[in-house]
N, C-alpha and C positions, 0 to 999 in steps of 0.2 A: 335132429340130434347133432348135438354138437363134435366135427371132427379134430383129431390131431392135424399137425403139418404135414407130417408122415404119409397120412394117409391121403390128404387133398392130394399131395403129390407123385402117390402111385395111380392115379385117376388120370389116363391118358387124356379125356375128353376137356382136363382143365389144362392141362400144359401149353402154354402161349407159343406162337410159330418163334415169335421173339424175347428172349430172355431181357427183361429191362435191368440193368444193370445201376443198385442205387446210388454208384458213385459220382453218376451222371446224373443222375434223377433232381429237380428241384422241386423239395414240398413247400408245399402252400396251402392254407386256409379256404375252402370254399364256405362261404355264409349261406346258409338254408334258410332262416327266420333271428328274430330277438333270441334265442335260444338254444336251437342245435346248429353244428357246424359238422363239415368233413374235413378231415386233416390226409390231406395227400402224400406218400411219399415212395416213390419205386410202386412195388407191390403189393404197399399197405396201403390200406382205408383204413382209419379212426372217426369214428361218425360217435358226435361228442351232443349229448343232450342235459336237458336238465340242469344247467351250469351255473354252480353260483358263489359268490365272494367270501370264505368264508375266515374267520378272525386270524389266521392262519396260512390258508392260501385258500388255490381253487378245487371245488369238488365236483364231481360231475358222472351221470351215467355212461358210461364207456362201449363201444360193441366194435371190436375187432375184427376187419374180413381181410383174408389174403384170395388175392385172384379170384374176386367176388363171390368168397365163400365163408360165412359167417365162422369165424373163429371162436369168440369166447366176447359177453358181453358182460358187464358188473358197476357197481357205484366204487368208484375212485376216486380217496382222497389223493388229488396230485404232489400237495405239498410231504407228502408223507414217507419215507423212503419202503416203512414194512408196509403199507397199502400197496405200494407199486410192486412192489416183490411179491406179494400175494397173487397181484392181478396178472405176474410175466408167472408164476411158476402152472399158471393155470395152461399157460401155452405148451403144449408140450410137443417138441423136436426144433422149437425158433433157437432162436439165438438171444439169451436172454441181457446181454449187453449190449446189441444194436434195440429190441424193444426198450430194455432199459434208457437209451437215449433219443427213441418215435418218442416217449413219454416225457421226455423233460423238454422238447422241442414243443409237442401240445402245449405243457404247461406255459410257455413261454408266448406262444403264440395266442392260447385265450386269454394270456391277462391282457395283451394288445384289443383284442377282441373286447373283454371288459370295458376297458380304457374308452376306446371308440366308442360302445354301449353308453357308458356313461356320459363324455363331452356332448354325444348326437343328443341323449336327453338334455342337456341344458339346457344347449342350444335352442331345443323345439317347443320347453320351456320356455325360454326367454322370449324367442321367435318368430311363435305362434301365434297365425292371424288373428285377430278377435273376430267373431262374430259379429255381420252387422245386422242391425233391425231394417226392415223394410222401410224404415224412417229415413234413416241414414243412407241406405244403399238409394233412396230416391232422391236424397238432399247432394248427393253427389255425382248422380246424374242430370241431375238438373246444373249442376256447377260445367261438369263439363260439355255440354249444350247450348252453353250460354255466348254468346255471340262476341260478347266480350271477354272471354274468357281469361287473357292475358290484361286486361286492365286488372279486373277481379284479382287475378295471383299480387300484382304489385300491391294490389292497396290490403291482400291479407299478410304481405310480410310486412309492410308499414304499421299497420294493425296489431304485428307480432312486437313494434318496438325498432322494426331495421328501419329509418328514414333515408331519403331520397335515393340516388346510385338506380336509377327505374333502369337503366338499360344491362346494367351488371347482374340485378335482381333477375330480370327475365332469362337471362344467358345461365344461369346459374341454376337455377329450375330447371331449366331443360338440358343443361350436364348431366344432372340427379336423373331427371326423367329416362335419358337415353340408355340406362343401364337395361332397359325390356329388350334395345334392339340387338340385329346383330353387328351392328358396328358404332358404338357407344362414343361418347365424347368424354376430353379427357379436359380440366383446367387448373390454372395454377393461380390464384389471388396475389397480387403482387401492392407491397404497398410497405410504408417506415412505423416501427412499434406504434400501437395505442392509436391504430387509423380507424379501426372497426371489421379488418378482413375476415379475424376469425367469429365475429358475430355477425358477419354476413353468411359463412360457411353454417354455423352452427343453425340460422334461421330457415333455411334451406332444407338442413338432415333432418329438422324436426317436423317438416312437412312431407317428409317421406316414409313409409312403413318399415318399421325398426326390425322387422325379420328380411329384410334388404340391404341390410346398411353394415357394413365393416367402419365402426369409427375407430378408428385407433390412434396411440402417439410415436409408437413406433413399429418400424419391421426390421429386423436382423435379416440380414444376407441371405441365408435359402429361406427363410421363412413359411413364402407364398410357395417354394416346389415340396414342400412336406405337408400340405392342405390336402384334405381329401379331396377324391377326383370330385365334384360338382361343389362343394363349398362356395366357389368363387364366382357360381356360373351366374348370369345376369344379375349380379350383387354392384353395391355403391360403396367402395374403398377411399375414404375420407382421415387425413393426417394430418395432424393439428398444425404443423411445421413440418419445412422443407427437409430440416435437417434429422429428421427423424425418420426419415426414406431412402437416404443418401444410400446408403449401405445397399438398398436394396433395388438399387436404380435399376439394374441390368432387365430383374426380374417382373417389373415394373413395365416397362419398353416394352420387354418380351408380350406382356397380356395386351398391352395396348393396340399393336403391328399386328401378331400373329395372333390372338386369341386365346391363347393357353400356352402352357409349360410345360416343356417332355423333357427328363431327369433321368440320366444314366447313372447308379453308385452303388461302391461294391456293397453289400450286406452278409453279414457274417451267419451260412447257414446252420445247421442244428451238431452238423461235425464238426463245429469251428473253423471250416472253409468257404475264406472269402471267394462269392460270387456274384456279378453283377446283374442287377435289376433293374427293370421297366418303370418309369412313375409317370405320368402324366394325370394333369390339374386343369380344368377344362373352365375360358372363359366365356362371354366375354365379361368385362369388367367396365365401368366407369368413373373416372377414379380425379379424385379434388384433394386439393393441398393448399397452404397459404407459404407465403416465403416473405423477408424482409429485403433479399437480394435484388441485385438490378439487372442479372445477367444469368440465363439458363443455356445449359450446353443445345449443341445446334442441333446435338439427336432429340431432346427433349421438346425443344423450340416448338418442331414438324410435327409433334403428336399433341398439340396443349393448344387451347387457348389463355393469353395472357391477359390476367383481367385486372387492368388497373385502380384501386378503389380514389375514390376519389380527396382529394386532399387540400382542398381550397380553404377559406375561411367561411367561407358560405356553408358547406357542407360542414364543417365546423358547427358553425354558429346551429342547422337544423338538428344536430346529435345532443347539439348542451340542452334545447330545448325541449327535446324529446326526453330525456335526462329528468329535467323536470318536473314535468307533464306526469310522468312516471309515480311522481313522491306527493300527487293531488289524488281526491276522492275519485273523481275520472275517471286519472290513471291506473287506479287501484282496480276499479270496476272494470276497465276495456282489456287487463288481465288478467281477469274471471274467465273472460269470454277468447281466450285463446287457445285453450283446451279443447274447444268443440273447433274452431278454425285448423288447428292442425289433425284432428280424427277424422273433419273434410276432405282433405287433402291428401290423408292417408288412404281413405276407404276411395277415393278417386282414382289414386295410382292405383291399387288394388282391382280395381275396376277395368283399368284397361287393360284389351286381348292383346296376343304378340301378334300384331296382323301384319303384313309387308305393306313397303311404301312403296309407288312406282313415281316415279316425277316424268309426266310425259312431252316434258318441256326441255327434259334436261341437257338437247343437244345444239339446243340455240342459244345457250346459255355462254357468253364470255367471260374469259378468266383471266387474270395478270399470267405473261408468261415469261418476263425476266429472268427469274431465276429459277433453278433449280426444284428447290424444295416447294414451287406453287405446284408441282404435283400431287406431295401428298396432302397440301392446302386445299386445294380445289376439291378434293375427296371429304374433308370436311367440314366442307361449305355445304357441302351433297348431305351430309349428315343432319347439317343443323337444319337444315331444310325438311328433310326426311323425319327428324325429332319435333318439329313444331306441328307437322301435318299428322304425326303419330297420336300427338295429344288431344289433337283437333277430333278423332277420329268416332265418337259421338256424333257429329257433325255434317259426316260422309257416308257417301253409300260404299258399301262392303261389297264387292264385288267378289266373283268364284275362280282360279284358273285351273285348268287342269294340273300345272308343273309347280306354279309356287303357288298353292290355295288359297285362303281366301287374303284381299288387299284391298287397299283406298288407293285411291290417286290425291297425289298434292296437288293444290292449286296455285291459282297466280297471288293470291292472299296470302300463303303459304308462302310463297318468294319473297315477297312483300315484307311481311315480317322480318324473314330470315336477311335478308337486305339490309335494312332497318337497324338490326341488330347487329351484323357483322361489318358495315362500312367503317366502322370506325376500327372494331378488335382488330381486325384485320391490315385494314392499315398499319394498324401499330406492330402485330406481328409480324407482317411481310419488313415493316422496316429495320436497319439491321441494328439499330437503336432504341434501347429502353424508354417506352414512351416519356419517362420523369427525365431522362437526359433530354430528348425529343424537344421540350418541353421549354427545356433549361435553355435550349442550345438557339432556340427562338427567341426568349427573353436578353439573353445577350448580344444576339441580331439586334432585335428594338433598342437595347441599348446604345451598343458600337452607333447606329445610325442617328439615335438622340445626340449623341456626344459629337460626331463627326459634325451637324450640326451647327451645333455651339460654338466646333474648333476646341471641345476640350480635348483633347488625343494629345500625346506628346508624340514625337517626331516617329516612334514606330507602329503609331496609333497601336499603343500598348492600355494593359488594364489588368489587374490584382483582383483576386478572390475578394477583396475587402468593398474594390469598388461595385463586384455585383451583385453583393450581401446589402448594399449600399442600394443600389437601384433597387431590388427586389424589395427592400422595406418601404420604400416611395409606392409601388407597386401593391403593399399589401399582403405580400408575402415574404413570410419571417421562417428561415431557413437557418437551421444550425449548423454552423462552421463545419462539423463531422460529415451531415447528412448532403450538404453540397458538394463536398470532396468525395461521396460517394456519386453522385453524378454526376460531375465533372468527369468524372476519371473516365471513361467511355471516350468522349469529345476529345480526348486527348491525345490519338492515336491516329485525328484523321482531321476534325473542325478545327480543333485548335495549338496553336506552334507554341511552344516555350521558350520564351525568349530568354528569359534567363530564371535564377534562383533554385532549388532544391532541397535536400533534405535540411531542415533545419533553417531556411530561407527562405524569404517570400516571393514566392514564384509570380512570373511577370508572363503574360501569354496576351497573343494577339490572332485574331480570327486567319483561317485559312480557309477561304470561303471567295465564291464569287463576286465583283462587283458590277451591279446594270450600268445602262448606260447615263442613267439618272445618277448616278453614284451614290445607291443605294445599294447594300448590303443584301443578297439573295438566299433566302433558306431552301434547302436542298427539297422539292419536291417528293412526296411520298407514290406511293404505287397506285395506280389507277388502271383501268380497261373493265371492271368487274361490270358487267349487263345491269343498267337499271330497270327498275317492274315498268319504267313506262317503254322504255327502249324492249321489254322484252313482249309487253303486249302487243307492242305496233311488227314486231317477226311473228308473232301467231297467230295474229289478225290484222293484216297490210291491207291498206286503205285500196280498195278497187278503182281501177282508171275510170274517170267519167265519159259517157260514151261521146260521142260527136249530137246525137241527139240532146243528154245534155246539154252539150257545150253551146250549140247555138240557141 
């Protein structure tokens, strides 16, 4: 039977040691199922069922307990002010203008409730594994089994339409891949309009499982700290351009370093007083971008690989011809057959468990120690290593531990690789120079030393943007006025002196650079000490002294 206030109240046995006091109190939402909730606040319970949208507002079955004693339960139209007055004057000895405002606090908190309801279906909607046939789920084990495994991926994104870039290709599969672990890889495609970066990104995400994938073109400022807490968790955050993240660099960093994002901000509760709340959004993330820029700040630098597409005429000349290849009966027919190449690839990733990686080598292993930031370089180098043996991992025996359960071990194939792949990125990255100035700043060496040469140099062994626009066309490569002064501009602050000219003048610059004793002109060495696989088999397996019985 149902009681007054009055009377739960004269009931010694309910009166609490502690009076909760609701102006301390903060309510909140507990979720029970798709359907009922409990609504918190001080001394009330509202335990909310049956809930639903209705042209109007929300309606829903209602059941009232003060200090765990069922007060009064009913169907309540929320939106309705005579329903709610109905449903407070049933209370009798409350307060019927603090119920009156537990009810519009409800109302306000399920339609959030709804909201989430609704987005989470989309989403599950959208992002819903498919089912695979025992067909598929064996065509994809047999993929990842396969000894070549990393030939295989190159030649299906070749397959997909992306040509040549084979070491950008691989590196970039295994950014996407890394998002299972716990500590993912992050990269940035670098390269001048209309090179092919963002159809190297886009041939990538479509080999990965789309209830995985954040593609987006932008993020606004808190963006990612207003995501529900696991939305982000081992997901692939993919933006079309650089400049469509800017804003949201900070929060960007934050997933990358630390793994998630914890948000302190006031929230206005159900009395109209602000009070501050807890959010945290739980990573980790792996996360890919393309830019036309030549230069990323030095916090960005330290958590990316930068992956230069490649820009030659050769490379060139293999995109026109795949272009056309394209617009043949062939072509038409070998993109029939792409649809089942990327559901491969999909049901592959899908495929793999979150198992740990141990790398049991990993302390003989040498690393550049120049500067600074090869610390958190050499962390991942550990990664990319760690991500190629992840993938491999069909391949390997699973082993059991008591503390971190079950893992593979990488091998020295697995260095190999990773080796392989990173002697070059890495180079480029550790240098403090945009590989295309790097580049640039080489070709003007070969230059200066042709010229020097001939004896063409005037007396400051000077030289004009005109004359290396000039060499570079002998060369082969055809540079626009614009796109040189964008990589020039670098060199300028350190390789190369300005001898004279400025705005509006044709600036005059002459190398600031060593001369050998040959009097040739010396380009700056890039970073080296990184352990080669043959340098690191002969420290895990060092050749045994031959005995004296040997030797004679």
């Amino acid at each position: 039977m149902l009681q007054t206030a009055k009377e739960i109240l004269a009931r010694k046995d309910v009166m609490p040691k502690v009076i909760v006091s609701e102006a301390y109190s903060v309510p909140f939402l507990e979720e029970l199922d798709d359907n009922s909730v409990i609504y918190h606040i001080g001394e009330h319970k509202y335990r909310v069922e049956n809930i639903t949208q209705q042209s109007y507002g929300i309606r829903a079955v209602i059941e009232m307990n003060y200090r765990g004693d069922l007060i009064h339960k009913n169907l309540v139209s929320l939106f309705s002010s005579r329903a709610r007055t109905e449903f407070i004057n049933k209370l009798k000895g409350f307060d019927s203008k603090k119920i009156e405002k537990h009810l519009l606090g409800l109302e306000s908190e399920l339609k959030k409730f709804l909201e989430r309801k609704v987005r989470n279906k989309l989403i599950q909607d959208k992002k819903r594994a498919p089912e695979m046939t025992d067909e598929e789920k064996q065509s994809a084990i047999d993929f990842l089994k396969a000894s070549n495994l990393f030939e295989l991926i190159e030649s299906d994104i070749t397959n997909l339409g992306y040509v040549g870039e084979q070491t950008n290709k691989i590196l970039v599969y295994l950014i996407a891949t890394s998002r299972k672990l716990e500590s993912p890889l992050s990269g940035v495609i670098k390269a001048q309009s209309s090179s092919g970066k963002s159809q190297l990104m886009k041939a990538i995400v479509s080999l990965m499982p789309s209830e995985e994938i954040f593609d987006v073109s932008r993020i606004t400022e808190n963006a990612l700290f207003w995501m529900d807490k696991n939305d982000l968790k081992n997901k692939l955050i993919t933006v079309a351009e650089r400049t469509g993240s800017d804003t949201a660099n900070y929060s960007i960093r934050l997933l990358q370093s630390e793994k998630k994002l914890r948000l302190l901000a006031p929230q206005k509760a159900d009395d109209n007083v602000m009070k501050t709340e807890w959010f945290e959004v739980s990573g980790p993330v792996a996360f890919l971008e393309t830019t036309t820029g030549t230069a990323l700040e030095i916090d960005n630098q330290t958590r990316v690989f930068e992956i230069y597409i490649d820009e030659t005429e050769e490379q060139t000349r293999l995109i026109q011809q795949a272009q056309k290849e394209c617009r043949t009966l062939e072509g038409m027919a070998r993109k029939k057959h792409s649809e089942g190449i990327m559901r491969k690839h999909q049901n592959a990733q899908r495929l793999l468990e979150p198992l740990k990686v141990t790398i049991p080598y990993a302390e003989k292993i040498s690393f550049p120690t120049k500067w600074v930031r090869t610390r958190r370089d050499m962390d991942r180098f550990l990664d990319l290593i760690t991500v190629i043996a992840f993938l491999r991992q069909f391949q390997r025996e699973v082993k059991e531990d008591t503390f971190i359960g079950r893992y593979i071990n990488a091998t020295i194939e697995d260095y190999e690789t990773a080796y392989n792949l990173a002697v070059n990125v890495l180079g480029q990255n550790l240098d403090e120079l945009d590989k295309r100035s790097r580049e640039l700043l080489g070709q003007i060496i070969d230059m200066c030393n042709e010229m020097n040469e001939r004896n063409d140099f005037t007396e400051e062994m000077a030289f004009t943007r005109r004359d290396i626009l000039h060499y570079l066309k002998k060369q082969g490569k055809n540079y626009y006025p614009q796109i040189l002064q964008n990589y020039i501009a670098p060199l300028e602050a350190e390789y190369l002196e300005l001898v004279s000219g400025g705005k509006g003048k044709t600036s005059v610059y002459k190398l600031n650079i060593t001369v050998n004793e040959d009097g040739k002109i010396q380009a700056p060495s890039l970073i080296n000490g990184l352990t080669s696989p043959a340098e690191l088999r002969a420290k895990i397996s060092p050749k045994k002294p031959r005995s004296r019985k040997q030797n004679s």
